[in-house]
N, C-alpha and C positions, 0 to 999 in steps of 0.2 A: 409515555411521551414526555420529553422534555420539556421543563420548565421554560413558557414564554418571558421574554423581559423585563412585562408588568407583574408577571407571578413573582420574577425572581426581585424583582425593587420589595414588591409591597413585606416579602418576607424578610429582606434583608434590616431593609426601615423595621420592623418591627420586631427584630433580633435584639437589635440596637436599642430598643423605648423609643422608636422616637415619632412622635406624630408628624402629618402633614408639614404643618405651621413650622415646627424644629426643624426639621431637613429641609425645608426653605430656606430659612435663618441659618441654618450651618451651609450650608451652598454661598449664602450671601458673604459668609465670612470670611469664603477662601473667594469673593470675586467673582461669583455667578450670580449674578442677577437672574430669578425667577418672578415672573409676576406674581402669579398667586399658589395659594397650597392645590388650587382648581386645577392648576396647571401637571403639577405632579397627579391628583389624583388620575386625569388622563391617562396621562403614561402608565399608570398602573392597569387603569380597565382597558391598554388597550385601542384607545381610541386616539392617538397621540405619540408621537415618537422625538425623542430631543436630539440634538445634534451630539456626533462622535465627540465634541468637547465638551459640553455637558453632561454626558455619559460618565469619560472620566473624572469627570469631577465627582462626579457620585459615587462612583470608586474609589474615589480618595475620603472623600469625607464620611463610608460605611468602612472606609481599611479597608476594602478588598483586593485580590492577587488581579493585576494587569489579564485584563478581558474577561471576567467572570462575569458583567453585562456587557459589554459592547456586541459578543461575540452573537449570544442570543438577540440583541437587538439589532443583528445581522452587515454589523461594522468589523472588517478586517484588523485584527490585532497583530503589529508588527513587532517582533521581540516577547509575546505572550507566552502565557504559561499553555501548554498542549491541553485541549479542550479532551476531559479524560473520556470521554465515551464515545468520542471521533477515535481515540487510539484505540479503544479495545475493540470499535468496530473492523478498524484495519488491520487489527491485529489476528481477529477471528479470517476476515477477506486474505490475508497474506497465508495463513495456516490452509486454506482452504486452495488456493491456488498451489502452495508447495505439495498438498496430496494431486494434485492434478500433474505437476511437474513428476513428480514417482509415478503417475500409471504411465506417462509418455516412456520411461526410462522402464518399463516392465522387459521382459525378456533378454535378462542379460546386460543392458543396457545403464546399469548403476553403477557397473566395474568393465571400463574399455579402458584400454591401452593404447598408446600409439606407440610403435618401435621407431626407435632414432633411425636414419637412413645409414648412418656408419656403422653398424651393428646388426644389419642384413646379413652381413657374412658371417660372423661371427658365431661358435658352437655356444658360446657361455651364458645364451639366453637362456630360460628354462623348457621354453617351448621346442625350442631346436629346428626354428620353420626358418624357409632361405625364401630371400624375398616375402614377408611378410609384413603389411606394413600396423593389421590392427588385430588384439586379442580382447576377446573376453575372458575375464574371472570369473567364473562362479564356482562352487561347494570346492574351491584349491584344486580345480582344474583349469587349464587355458584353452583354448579353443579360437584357434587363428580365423580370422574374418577379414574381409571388404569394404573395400570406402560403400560398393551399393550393397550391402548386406545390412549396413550400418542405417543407409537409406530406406532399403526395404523395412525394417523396422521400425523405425522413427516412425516412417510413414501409416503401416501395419499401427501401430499403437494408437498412435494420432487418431486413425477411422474409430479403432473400440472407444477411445474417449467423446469419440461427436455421436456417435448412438445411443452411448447412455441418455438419462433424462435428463441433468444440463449440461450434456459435451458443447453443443452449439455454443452456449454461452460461458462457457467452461474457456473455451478456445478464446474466445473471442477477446475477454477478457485477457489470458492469458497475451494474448499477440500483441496489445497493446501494451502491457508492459515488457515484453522481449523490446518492443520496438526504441523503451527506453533504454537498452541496456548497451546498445552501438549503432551506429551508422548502417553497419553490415544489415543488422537481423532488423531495422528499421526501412529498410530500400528493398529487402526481399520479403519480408514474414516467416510464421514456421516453413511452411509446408517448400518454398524455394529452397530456404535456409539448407530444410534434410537434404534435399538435393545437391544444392554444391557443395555446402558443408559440414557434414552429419558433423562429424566429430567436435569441430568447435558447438555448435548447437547442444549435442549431449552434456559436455565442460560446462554451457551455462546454465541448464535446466540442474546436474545435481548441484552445480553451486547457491541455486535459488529455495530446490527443495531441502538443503540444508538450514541455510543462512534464512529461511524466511524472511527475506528482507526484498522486496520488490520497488527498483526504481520508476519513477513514472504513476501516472493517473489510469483508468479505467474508466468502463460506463457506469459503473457499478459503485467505483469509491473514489471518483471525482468530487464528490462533495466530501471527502472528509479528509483530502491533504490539509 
């Protein structure tokens, strides 16, 4: 568990040498006024919390990087240094959602194609299909598909992913960050999404399961933007 505010003062002050009484007096220096050293020890057990300007004053007169207490003593740090273990929490949350974006993309679904409309007619595709509008690649074969084949899929994948033991919450999570990624996929969800529009849909899922980078908040890691 991490370090509460009072844990993290009393260590920091005592990084420093410095007693009570001294982090009084050097607070006083830079223009904080503290009543007593009673008053800091508070804030250390806990029993007491000082105001956001107070805080960084205390930050300045231990040297420390912009919000390493405010943030723990649960004041918003604007322009701060990223609280390292909210990121590697998000960063585990975003790996973990990019494997859920690849089982949605299972069946073929990592390599689609869309054909330009002007090149319908055309021999010089490799596929040599008339009137096709979508392929799959897999093992360097093509295999001509459907806007609903695309859907069936999607869809087909989507069910195996909510039966596992955290699909539900797998999804759910998931939907909420699709829903930051456009208007579109925010006014539909997945499951409409495969429906009108597999294709854009598939283009964003391997761009996320690559990129691991997820715009947007969840239930899950709303607390750690």
């Amino acid at each position: 568990m991490p370090d509460t505010f009072g844990e993290l003062l009393r260590r920091h002050r005592k990084d420093h040498d410095l007693s009570l009484e001294d982090l009084r007096l050097n607070l006083k220096a830079i223009g904080c006024e503290i009543e007593s050293k009673s008053t800091i020890s508070k804030w250390e057990n806990g029993k007491t919390k000082p105001s956001s300007e107070t805080i960084k004053d205390l930050e300045e007169v231990l040297t420390l990087p912009k919000g390493t207490l405010l943030r723990p003593a649960g004041y918003y740090v604007e322009g701060g240094e990223p609280d390292p273990a909210k990121v590697r929490l998000r960063q585990e949350h975003f790996s973990w959602l990019a494997g859920i974006a690849n089982e949605l993309l299972t069946c073929g679904l990592d390599n689609v194609i869309q054909i330009e409309p002007e090149r319908l007619n055309s021999n010089q595709h490799p596929c040599g299909f008339f009137l096709l509008e979508y392929v799959i690649c897999a093992n360097g074969a093509y295999e001509k598909t459907t806007r609903e084949r695309l859907t069936q899929l999607l869809l087909s994948n989507r069910c195996d992913v909510r039966e596992c033991s955290h699909g539900f919450r797998a999804l759910n999570c998931l939907d909420h960050h699709l829903a930051a990624e456009s208007a579109e996929l925010r006014s539909k969800g997945l499951e409409k999404a495969a429906e009108t529009d597999p294709f854009h849909l598939i283009q964003t899922l391997q761009h996320l399961a690559l990129s691991r980078n997820f715009k947007g908040t969840c239930p899950v890691c709303k607390d750690w933007a």
